[in-house]
N, C-alpha and C positions, 0 to 999 in steps of 0.2 A: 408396603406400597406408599403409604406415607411421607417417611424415610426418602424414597427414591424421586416422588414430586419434588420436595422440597429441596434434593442435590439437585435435579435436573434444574430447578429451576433458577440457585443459584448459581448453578453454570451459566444458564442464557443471559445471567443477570449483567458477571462479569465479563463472560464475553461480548455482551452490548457497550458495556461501558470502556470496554479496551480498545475492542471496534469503533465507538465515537472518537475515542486520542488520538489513535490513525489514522483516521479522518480526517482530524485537524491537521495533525504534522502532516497530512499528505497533501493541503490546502498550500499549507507554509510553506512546503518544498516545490511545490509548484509556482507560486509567487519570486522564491529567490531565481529558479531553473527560467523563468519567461528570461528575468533580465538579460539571460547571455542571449538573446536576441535584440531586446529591445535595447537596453542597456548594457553593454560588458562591461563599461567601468564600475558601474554597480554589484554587476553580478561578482566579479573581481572582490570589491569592497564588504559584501554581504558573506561572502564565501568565506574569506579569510576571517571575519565576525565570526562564523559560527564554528569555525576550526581552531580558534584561538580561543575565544572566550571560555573564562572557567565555567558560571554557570552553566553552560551549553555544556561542554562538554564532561564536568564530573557531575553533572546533576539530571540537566535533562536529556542526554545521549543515553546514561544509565535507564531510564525510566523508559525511553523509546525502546532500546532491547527488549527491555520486561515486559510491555506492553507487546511487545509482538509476539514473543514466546507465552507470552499467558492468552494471548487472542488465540491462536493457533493450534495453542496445547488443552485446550477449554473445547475447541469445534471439535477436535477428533476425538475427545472422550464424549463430546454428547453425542458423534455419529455412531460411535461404538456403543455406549448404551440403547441410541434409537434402532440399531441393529437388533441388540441383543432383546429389545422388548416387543422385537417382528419377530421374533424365533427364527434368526438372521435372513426372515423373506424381504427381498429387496420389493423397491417401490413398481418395479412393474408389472409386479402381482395384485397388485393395488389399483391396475390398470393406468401408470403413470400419472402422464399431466392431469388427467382427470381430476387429482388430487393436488396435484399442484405443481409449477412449471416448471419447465426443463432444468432453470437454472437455479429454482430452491433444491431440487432434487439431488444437483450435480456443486453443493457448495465446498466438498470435501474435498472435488478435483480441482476447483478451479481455484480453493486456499491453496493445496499443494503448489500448484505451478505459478504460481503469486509467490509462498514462499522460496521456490526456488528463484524465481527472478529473483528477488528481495538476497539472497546469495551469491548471483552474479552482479547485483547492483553492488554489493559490500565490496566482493572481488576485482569489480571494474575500478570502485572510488574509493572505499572506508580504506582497505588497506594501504594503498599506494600511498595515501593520507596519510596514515598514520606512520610509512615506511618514510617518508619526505619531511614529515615534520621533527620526527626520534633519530633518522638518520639521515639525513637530508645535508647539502654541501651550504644552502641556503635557505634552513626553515620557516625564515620570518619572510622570502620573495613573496608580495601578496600580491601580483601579476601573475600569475603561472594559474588561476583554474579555469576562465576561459580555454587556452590554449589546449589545457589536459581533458576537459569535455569534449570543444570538438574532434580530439586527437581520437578518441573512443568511439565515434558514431563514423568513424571513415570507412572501415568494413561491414561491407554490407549484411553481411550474415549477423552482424550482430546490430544495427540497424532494426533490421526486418525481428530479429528474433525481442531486440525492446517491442518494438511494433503490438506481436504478438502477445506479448505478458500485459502489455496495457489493456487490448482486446476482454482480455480475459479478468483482469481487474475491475473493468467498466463490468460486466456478465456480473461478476462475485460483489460490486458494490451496490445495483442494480436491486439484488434481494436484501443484501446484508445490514445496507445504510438505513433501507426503512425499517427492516424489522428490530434492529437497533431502537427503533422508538418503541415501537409495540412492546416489548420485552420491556422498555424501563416503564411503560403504563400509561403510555402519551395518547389520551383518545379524549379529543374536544375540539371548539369549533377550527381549531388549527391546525388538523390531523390532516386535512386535503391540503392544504398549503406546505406543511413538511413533507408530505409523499412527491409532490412536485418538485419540491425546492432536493430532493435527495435523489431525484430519476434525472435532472439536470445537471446536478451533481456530480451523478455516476457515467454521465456522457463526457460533461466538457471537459472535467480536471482529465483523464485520459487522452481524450482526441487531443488537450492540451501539449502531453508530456510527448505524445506523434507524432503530433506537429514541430515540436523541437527538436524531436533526433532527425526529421528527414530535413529540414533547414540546415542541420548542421552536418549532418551527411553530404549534401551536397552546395555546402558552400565550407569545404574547408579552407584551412589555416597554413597560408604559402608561406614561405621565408625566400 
């Protein structure tokens, strides 16, 4: 039993702490993604930065993968252990939220469909990237990812379906970002100030990434 606290716990430990990385690149990735509003020469300018630069990409693109696959692959073994130590009775034998809210309860679905976004994001942007820059007629054009983001938010179905994965990010960061602190042992007099600063968090960077596909949904790119 011993044995078994001690795995459990350094699972939550590292999945807190991959969880925090995520975090952050999902701040960073938000900060470049405003510019193609406010700024496209920027956004332009920062884009081709982060797709050309070697650091970025043999060092910390590497470490962003691993971080996501070690976040993700760390939840489902501890949902599968907290299964397996309910003698697989699920939470609403427990009388659900009573024990705690819909969306501690529901964190397994709401990574799932987070990681699949996270699959059509790659689908929509990492490969074409990678297909334009290794095969490309012109891989150094650093004008073309404006034009290729809003090119991507013009059908609606996949508009509304970003829409929805952010929905549900805000849900799965909402539990995940505070308990991220609890897990690494964050409790003093600034424990009410990070729950706050991480419930705003888990609202705005999303309604953030919303607000930019339906801007760019419906102000596409004429020629």
């Amino acid at each position: 039993m011993s044995a078994l606290i001690k795995s459990s716990l350094a699972r939550k430990v590292v999945m807190a702490l991959s969880g925090l990385f995520l975090v952050f690149f999902l701040g960073q990735h938000f900060v470049i993604n405003v510019t193609s509003v406010i700024a496209p020469d920027t956004f332009n300018s920062w884009s081709h930065f982060m797709g050309y630069n070697p650091l970025v990409q043999y060092v910390l693109q590497p470490i962003l993968i691993l971080g996501v696959i070690v976040h993700f692959v760390m939840g489902f073994m501890l949902e599968l252990q907290n299964r397996a130590a309910r003698g697989g009775v699920k939470y609403a034998s427990y009388k659900g939220s009573a024990n705690a809210s819909w969306i501690s309860r529901n964190m397994l679905i709401s990574g799932a469909v987070v990681l699949a976004f996270l699959g059509l994001h790659f689908y929509d942007f990492w490969f074409p990237e990678m297909t334009y820059k290794y095969f490309g007629d012109n891989p150094e054009n650093a004008t073309r990812y404006l034009e290729e983001t809003v090119h991507k938010f013009e059908p609606i179905w996949r508009t509304v379906l970003y829409i929805i994965s952010f929905v549900l990010l805000a849900l799965h960061l909402l539990h995940g970002f505070a308990s991220s602190f609890q897990t690494m042992g964050v409790n003093n007099k600034y424990s009410s100030a990070i729950k706050t600063f991480t419930k705003v968090y888990a609202i705005a960077i999303p309604l953030g990434f919303i607000l930019i596909a339906i801007y760019h949904h419906l102000n596409p790119i004429t020629h």
